[in-house]
LUMTITOR-874710 format. One record per residue (C-alpha): residue number from 1; residue in three letters; x, y, z. Coordinates in Angstrom, 2 decimals, padded with zeros to 5 digits, m for minus. Each point is the difference from the previous one (the first is absolute). Layout:
N
<i->NUM&aa->ALA&px->X&py->Y&pz->Z>
...
END
This chain:
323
<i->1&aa->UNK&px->m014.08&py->002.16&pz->m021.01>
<i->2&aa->UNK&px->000.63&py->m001.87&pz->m002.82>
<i->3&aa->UNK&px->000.72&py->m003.57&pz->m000.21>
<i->4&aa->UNK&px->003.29&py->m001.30&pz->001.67>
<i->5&aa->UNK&px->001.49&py->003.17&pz->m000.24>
<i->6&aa->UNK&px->001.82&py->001.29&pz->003.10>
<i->7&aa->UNK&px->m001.28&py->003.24&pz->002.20>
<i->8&aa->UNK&px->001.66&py->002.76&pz->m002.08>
<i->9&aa->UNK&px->001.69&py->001.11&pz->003.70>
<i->10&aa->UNK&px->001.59&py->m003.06&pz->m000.08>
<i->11&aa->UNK&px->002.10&py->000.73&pz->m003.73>
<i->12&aa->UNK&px->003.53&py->m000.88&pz->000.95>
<i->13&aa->UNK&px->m000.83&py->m002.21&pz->002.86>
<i->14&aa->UNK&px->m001.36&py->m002.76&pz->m001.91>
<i->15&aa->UNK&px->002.89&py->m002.57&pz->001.08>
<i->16&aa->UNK&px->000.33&py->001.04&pz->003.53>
<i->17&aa->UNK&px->m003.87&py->m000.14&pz->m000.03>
<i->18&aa->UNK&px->m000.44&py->m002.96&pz->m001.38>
<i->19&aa->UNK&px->002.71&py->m001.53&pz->001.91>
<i->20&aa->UNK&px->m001.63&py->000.32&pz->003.58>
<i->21&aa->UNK&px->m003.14&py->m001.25&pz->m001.41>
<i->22&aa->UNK&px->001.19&py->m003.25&pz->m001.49>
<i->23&aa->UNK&px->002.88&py->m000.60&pz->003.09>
<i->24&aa->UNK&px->m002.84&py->000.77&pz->002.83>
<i->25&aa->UNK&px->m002.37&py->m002.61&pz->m002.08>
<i->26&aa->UNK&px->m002.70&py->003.21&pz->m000.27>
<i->27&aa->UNK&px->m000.81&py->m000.82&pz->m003.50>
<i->28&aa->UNK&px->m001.16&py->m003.63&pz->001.17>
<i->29&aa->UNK&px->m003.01&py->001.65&pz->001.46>
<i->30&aa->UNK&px->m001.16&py->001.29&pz->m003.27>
<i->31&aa->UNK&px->m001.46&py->m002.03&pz->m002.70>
<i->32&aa->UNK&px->001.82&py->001.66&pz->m002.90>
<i->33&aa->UNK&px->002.64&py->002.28&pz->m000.92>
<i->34&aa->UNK&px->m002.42&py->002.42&pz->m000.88>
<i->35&aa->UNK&px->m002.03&py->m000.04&pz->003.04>
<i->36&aa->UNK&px->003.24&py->000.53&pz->002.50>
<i->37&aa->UNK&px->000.70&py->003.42&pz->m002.53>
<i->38&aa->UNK&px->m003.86&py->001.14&pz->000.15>
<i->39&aa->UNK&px->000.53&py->m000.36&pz->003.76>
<i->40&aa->UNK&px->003.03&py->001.69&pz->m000.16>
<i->41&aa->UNK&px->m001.30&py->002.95&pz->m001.48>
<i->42&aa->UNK&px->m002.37&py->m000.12&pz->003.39>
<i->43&aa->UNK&px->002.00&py->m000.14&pz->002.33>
<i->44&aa->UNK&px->002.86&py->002.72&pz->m000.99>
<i->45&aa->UNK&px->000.27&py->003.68&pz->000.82>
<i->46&aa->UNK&px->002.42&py->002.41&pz->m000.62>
<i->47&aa->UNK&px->001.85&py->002.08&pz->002.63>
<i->48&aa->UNK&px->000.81&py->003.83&pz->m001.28>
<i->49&aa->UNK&px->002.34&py->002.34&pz->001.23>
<i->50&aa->UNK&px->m002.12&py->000.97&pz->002.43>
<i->51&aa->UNK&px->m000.26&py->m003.55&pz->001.67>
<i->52&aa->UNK&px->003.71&py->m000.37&pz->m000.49>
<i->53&aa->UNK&px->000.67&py->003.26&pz->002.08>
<i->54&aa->UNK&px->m002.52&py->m001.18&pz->002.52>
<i->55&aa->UNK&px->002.26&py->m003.49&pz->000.39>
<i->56&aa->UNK&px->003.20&py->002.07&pz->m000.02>
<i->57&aa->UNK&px->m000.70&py->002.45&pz->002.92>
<i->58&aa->UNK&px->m001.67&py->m002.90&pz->002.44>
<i->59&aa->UNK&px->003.07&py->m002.16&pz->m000.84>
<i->60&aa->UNK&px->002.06&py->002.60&pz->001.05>
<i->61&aa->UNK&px->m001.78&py->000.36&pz->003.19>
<i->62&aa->UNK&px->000.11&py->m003.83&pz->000.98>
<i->63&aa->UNK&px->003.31&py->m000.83&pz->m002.06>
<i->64&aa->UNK&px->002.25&py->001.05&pz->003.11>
<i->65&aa->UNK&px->m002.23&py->m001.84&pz->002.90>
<i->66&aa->UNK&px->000.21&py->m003.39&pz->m001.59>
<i->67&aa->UNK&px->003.13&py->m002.49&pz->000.88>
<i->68&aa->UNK&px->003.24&py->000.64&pz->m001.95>
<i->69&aa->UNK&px->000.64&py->m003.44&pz->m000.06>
<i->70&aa->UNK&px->m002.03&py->m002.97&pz->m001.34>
<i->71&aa->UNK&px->m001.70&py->m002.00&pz->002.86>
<i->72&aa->UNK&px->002.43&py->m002.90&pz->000.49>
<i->73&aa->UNK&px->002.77&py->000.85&pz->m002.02>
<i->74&aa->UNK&px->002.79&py->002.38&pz->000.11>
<i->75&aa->UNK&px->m000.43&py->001.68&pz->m003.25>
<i->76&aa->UNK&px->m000.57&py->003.89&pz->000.35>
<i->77&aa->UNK&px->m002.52&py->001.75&pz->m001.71>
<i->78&aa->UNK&px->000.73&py->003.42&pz->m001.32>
<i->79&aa->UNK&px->m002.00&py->002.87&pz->000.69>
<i->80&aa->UNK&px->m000.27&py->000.51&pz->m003.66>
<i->81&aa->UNK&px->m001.33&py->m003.49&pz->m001.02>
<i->82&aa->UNK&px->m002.33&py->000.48&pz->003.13>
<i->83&aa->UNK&px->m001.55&py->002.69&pz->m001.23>
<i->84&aa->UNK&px->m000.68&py->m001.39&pz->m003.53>
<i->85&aa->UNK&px->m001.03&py->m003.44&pz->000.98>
<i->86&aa->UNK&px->m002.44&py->001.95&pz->002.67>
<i->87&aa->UNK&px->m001.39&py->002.04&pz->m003.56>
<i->88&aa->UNK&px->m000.44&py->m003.10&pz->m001.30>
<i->89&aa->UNK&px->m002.20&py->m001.35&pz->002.89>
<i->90&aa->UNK&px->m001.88&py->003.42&pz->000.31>
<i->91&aa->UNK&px->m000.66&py->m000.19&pz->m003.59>
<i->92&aa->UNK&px->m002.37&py->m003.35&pz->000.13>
<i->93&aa->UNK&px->m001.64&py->001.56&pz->002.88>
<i->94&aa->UNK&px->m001.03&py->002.76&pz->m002.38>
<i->95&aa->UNK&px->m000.73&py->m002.10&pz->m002.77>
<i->96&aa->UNK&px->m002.13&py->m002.65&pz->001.62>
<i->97&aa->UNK&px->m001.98&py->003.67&pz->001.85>
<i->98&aa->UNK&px->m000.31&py->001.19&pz->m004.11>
<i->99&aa->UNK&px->m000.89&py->m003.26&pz->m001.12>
<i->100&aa->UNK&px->m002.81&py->m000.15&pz->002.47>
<i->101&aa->UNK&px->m001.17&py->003.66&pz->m000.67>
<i->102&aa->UNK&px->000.12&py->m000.58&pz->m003.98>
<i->103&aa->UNK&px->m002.03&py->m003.61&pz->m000.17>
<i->104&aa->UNK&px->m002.10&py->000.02&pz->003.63>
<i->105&aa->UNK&px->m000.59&py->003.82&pz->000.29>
<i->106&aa->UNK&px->001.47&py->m000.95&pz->003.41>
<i->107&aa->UNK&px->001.90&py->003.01&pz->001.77>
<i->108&aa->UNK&px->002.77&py->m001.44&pz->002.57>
<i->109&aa->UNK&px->002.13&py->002.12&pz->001.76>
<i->110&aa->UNK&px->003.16&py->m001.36&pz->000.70>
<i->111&aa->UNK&px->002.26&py->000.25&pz->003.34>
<i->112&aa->UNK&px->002.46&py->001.84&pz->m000.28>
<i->113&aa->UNK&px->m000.27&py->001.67&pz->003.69>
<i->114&aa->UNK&px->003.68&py->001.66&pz->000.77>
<i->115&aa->UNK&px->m000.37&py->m002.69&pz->003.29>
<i->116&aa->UNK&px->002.52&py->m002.83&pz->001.53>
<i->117&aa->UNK&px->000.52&py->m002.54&pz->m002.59>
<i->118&aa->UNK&px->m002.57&py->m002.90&pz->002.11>
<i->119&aa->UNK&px->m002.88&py->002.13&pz->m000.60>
<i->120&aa->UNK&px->m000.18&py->m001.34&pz->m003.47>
<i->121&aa->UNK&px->000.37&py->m003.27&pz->000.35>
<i->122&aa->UNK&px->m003.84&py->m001.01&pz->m000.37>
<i->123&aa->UNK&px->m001.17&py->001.46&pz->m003.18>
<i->124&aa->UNK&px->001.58&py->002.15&pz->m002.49>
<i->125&aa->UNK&px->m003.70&py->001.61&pz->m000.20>
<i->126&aa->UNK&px->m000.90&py->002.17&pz->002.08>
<i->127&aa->UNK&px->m003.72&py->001.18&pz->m000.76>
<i->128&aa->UNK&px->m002.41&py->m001.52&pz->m003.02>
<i->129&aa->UNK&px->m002.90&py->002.52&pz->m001.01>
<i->130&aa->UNK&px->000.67&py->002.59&pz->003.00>
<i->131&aa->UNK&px->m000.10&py->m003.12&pz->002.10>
<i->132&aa->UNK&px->002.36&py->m002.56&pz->001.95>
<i->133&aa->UNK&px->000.30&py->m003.29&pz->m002.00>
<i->134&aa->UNK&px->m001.53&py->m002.82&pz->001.50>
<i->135&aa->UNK&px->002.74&py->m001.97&pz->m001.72>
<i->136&aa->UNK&px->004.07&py->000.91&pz->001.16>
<i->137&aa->UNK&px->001.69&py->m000.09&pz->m003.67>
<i->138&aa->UNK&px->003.59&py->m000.77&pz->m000.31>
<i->139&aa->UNK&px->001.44&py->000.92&pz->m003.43>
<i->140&aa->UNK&px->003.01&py->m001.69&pz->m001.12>
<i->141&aa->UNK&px->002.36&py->001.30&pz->m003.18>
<i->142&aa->UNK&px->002.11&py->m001.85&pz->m002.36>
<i->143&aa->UNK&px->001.83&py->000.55&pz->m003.46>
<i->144&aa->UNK&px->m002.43&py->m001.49&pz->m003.11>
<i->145&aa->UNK&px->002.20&py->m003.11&pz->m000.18>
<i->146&aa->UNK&px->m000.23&py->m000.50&pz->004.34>
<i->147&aa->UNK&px->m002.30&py->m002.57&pz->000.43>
<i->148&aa->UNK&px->m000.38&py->m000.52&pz->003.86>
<i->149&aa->UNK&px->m002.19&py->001.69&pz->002.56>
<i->150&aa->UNK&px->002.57&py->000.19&pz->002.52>
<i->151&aa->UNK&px->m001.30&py->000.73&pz->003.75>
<i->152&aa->UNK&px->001.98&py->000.45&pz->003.61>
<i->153&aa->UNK&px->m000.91&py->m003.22&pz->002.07>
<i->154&aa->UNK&px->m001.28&py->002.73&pz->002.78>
<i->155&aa->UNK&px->m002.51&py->002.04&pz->m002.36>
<i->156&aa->UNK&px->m002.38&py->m002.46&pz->m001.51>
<i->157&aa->UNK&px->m001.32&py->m000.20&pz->003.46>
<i->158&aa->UNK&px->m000.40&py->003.74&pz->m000.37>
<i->159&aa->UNK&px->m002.10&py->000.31&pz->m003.20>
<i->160&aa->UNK&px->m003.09&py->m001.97&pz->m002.00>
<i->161&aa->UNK&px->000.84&py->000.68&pz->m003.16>
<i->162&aa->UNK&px->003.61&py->000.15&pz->m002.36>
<i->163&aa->UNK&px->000.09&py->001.70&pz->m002.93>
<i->164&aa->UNK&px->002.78&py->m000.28&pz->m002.32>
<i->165&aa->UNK&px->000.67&py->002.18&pz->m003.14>
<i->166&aa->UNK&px->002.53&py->m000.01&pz->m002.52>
<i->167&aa->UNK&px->001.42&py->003.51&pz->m000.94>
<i->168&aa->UNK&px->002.00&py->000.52&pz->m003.15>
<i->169&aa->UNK&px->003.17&py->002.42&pz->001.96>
<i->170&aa->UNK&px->002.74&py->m000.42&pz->m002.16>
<i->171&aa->UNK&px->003.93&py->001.08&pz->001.49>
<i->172&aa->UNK&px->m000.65&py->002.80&pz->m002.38>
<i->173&aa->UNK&px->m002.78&py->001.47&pz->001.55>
<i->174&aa->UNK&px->001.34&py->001.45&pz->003.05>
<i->175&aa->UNK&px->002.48&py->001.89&pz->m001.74>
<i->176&aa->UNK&px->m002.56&py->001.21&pz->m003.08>
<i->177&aa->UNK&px->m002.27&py->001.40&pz->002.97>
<i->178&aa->UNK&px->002.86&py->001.44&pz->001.10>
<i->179&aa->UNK&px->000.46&py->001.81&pz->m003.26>
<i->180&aa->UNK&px->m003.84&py->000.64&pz->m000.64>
<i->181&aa->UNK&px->m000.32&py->002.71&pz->002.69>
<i->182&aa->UNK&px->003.61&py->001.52&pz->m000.68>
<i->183&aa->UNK&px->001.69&py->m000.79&pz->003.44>
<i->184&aa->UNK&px->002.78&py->m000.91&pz->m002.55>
<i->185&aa->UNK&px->000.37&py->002.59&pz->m002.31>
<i->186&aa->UNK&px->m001.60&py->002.65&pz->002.61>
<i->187&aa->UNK&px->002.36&py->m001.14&pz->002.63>
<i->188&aa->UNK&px->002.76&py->m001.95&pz->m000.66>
<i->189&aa->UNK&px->000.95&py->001.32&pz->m003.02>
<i->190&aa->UNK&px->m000.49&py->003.43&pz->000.78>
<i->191&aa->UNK&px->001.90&py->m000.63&pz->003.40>
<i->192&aa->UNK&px->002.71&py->m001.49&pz->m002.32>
<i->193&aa->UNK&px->000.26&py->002.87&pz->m002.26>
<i->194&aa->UNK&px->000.23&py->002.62&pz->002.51>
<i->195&aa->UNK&px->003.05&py->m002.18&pz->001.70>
<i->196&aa->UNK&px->001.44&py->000.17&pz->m003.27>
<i->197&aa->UNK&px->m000.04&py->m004.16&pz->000.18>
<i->198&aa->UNK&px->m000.97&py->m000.74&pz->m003.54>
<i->199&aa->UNK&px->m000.74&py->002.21&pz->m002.96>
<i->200&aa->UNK&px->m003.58&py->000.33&pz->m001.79>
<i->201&aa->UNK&px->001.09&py->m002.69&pz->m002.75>
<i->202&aa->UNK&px->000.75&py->m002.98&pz->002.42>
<i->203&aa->UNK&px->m002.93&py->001.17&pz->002.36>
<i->204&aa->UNK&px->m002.07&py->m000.51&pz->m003.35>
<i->205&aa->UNK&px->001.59&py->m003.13&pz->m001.04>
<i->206&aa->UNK&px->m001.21&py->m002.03&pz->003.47>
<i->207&aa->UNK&px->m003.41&py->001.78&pz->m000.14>
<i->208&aa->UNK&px->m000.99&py->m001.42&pz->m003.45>
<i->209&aa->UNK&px->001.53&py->m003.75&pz->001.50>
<i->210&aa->UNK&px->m002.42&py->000.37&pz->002.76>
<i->211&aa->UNK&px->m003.48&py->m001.67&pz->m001.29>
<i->212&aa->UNK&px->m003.48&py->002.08&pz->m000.16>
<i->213&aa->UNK&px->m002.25&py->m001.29&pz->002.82>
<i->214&aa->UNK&px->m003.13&py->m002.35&pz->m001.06>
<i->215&aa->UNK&px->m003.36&py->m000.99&pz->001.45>
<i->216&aa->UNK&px->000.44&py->m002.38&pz->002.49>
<i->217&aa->UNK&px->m001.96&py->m003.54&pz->m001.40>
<i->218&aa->UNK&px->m001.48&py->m002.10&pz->003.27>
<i->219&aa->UNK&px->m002.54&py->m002.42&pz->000.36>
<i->220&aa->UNK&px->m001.52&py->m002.09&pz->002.63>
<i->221&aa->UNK&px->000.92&py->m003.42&pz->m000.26>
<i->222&aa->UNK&px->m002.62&py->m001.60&pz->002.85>
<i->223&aa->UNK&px->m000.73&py->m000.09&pz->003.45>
<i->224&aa->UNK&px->000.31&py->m002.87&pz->003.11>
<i->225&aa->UNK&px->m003.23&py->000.07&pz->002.54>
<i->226&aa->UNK&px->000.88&py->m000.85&pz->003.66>
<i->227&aa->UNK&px->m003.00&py->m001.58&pz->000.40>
<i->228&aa->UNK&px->000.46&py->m002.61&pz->m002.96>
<i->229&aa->UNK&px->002.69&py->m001.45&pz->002.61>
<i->230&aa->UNK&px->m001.18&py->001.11&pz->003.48>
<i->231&aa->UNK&px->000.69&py->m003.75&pz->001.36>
<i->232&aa->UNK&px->003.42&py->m000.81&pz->m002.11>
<i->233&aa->UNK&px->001.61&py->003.59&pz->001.03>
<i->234&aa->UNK&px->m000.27&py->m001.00&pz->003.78>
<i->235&aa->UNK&px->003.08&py->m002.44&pz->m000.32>
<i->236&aa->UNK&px->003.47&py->002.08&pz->m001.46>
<i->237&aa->UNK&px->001.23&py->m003.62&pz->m001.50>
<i->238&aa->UNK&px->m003.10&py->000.07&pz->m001.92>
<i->239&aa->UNK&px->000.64&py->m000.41&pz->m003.87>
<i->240&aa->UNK&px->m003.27&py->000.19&pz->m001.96>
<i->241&aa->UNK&px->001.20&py->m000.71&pz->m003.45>
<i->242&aa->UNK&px->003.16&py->m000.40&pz->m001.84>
<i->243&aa->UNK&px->001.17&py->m001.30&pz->m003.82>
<i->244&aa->UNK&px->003.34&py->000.47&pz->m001.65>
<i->245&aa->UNK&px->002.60&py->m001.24&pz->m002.19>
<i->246&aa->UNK&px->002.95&py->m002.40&pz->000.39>
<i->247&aa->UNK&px->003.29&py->001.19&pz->m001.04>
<i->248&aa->UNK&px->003.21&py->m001.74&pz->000.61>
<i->249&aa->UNK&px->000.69&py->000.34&pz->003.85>
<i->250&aa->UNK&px->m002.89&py->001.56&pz->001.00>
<i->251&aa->UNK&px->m003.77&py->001.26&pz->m000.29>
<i->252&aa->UNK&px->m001.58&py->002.79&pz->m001.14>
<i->253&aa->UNK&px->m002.95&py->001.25&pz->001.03>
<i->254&aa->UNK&px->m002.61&py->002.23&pz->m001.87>
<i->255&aa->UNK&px->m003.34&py->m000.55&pz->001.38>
<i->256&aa->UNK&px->m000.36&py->000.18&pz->003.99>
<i->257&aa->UNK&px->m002.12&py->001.18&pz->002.93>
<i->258&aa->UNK&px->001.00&py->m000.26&pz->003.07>
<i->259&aa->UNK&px->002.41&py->001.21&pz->002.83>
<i->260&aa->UNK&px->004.26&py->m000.05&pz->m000.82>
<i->261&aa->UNK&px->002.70&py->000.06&pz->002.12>
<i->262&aa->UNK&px->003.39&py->m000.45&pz->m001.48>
<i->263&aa->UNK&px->001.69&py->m000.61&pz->003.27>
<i->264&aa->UNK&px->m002.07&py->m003.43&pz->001.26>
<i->265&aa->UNK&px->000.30&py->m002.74&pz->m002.75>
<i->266&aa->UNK&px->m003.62&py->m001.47&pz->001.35>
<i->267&aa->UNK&px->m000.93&py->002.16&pz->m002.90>
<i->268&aa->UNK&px->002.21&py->m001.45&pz->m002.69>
<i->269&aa->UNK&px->m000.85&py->m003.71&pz->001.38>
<i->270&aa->UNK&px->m004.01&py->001.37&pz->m000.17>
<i->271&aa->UNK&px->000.45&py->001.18&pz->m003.56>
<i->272&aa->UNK&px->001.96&py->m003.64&pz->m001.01>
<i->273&aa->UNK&px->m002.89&py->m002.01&pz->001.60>
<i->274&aa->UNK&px->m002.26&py->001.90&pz->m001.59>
<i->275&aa->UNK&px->001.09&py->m000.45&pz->m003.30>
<i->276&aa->UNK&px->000.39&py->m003.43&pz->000.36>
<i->277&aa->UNK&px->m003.71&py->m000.61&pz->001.02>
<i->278&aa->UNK&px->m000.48&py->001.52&pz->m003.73>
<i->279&aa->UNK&px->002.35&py->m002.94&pz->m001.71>
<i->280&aa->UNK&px->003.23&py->002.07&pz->m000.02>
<i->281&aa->UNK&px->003.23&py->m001.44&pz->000.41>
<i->282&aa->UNK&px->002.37&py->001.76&pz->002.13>
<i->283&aa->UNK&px->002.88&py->m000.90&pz->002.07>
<i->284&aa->UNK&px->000.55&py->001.09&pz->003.26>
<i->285&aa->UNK&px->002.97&py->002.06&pz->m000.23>
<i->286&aa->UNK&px->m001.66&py->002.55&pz->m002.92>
<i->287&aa->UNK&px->m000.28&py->003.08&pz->001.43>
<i->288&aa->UNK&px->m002.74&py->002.13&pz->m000.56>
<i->289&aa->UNK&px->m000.28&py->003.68&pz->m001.90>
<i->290&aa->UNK&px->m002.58&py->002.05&pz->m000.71>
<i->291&aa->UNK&px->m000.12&py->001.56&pz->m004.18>
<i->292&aa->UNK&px->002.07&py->003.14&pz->m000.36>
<i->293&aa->UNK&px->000.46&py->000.57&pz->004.14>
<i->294&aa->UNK&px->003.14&py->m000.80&pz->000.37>
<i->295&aa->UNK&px->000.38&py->000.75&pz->003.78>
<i->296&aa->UNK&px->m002.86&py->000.84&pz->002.66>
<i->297&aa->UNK&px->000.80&py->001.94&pz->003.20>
<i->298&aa->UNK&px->000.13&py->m002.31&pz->002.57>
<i->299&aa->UNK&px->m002.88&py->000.19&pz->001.77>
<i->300&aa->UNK&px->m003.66&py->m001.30&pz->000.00>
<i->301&aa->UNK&px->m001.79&py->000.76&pz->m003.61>
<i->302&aa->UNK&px->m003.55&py->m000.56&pz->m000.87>
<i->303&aa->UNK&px->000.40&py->m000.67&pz->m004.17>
<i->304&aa->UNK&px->m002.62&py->000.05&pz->m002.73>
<i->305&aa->UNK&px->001.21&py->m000.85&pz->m003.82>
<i->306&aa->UNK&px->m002.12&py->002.76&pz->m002.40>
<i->307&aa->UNK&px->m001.76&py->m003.68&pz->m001.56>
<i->308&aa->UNK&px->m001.39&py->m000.40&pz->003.32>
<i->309&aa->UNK&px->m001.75&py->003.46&pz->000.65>
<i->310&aa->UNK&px->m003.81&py->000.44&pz->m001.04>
<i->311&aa->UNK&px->m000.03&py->002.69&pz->m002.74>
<i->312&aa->UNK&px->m003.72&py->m000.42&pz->m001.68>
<i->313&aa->UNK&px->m002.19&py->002.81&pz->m000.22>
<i->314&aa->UNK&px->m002.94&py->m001.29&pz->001.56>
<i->315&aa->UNK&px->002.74&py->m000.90&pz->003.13>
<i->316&aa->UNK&px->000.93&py->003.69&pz->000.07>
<i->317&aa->UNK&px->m003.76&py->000.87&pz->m000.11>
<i->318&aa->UNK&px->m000.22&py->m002.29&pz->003.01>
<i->319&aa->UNK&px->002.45&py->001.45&pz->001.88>
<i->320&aa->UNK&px->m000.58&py->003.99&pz->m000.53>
<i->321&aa->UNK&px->m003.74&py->m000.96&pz->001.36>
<i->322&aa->UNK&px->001.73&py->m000.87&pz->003.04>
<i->323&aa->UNK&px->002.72&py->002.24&pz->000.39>
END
């Protein structure tokens, strides 16, 4: 790859890309422009049609078993945005399993069993090589401009290892897959034209405004070993690191390790102190928000900013050895 020049999966992406690299402090690990891009280019994949039917049929197996509302809130869910956001998820499973395939010659099966929902909760892999892993793997997906690794208080006690990729699924995409293997012209058009419900020339009209379905760009943005914080993971007020920004009223934080609960302000007063030790000024009565989140479910999160995450090759090489 040439230069500072962008993946060429990534053409159209480049601010939403470049976005969750700068906000999540990922670039800060890099000496240069130019060597964040040539890792780039290493650590992206691109998901097909195939791997985006994959993602749609297991998200509309587990889709209806999850909660219609958001843990702690009232706010329903519908069965709709379920299903996509579950795509979404599904789709970094298969792109971290490609990833692995295309630069380890690693073959990972991943587990998507038709089983109760707890099954899962240990590793998103479910044999390495033929074999059981010797690691449990949890893979965690966000948008290209998400920067945290986001995990339910409850599950890191469940897995070693959390993986977090960044897939490029635009609000588009759902709809251009939908299009791409003609359930819309095939179905609902042709189920609107025998019901006499539109003619040919409006049917045609909203099938050119529907966009053509595109290769899915994802890469994976690092990892967070267990074992780097066996003894600091045994208390749930632990906070392991934390920087951000003062703004008016509050703080903002973009780099942080370390267990969450929006609920118990111990955390907030953790996070102030904190800061303080580091020769920030803050006042008591600044609240505290995490970049671009603008409300967790209320309940016990494990967090991880991107800038945190170890992402170097030879790391990866490390950790495929063991897994």
């Amino acid at each position: 790859m040439n230069e500072g020049v962008l993946p060429e999966a990534f053409r159209g992406f480049e601010e939403e890309l470049c976005d969750g690299a700068v906000r999540g402090l990922d670039v800060d690990q890099f000496a240069s422009h130019d060597e964040w891009v040539r890792w780039l280019g290493w650590a992206s994949v691109e998901l097909d049609e195939d791997d985006y039917l994959r993602a749609t049929l297991y998200g509309l197996h587990l889709a209806p078993r999850l909660a219609g509302t958001d843990y702690g809130t009232a706010r329903q869910r519908d069965l709709g945005q379920l299903w996509t956001d579950t795509i979404r998820g599904f789709l970094g499973e298969i792109a971290f399993a490609k990833w692995l395939r295309e630069k380890f010659g690693l073959a990972v099966e991943l587990d998507y069993r038709l089983g109760p929902l707890e099954q899962f909760l240990p590793s998103d892999i479910r044999r390495v090589g033929g074999r059981e892993p010797r690691l449990r793997v949890s893979i965690k997906s966000t948008k290209l401009s998400g920067i945290w690794l986001d995990v339910p208080g409850a599950q890191i006690e469940h897995s070693d290892v959390f993986v977090l990729v960044r897939v490029g699924v635009t609000r588009e995409h759902f709809l251009a897959f939908l299009k791409k293997i003609s359930v819309i012209r095939d179905k609902l058009m042709k189920e609107a034209l025998e019901r006499r419900l539109l003619s040919e020339e409006e049917l045609e009209k909203i099938w050119k405004s529907v966009p053509e379905f595109k290769s899915v760009p994802a890469y994976v943005a690092g990892f967070l070993d267990k074992a780097d914080y066996a003894d600091r993971l045994k208390d749930r007020y632990s906070i392991i690191e934390a920087d951000g920004e003062v703004k008016q009223k509050r703080v903002v934080i973009n780099r942080y390790l370390g267990f969450w609960h929006p609920g118990e302000i111990a955390y907030e007063r953790t996070i102030r102190d904190l800061l303080r030790s580091r020769g920030m000024s803050l006042r008591d009565d600044m609240g505290v928000e995490f970049e671009g989140i603008r409300e967790f479910t209320r309940t016990l999160h494990f967090i991880a900013s991107s800038g945190v995450l170890k992402k170097r090759r030879e790391d990866w090489r490390r950790l495929v050895q063991r897994l």
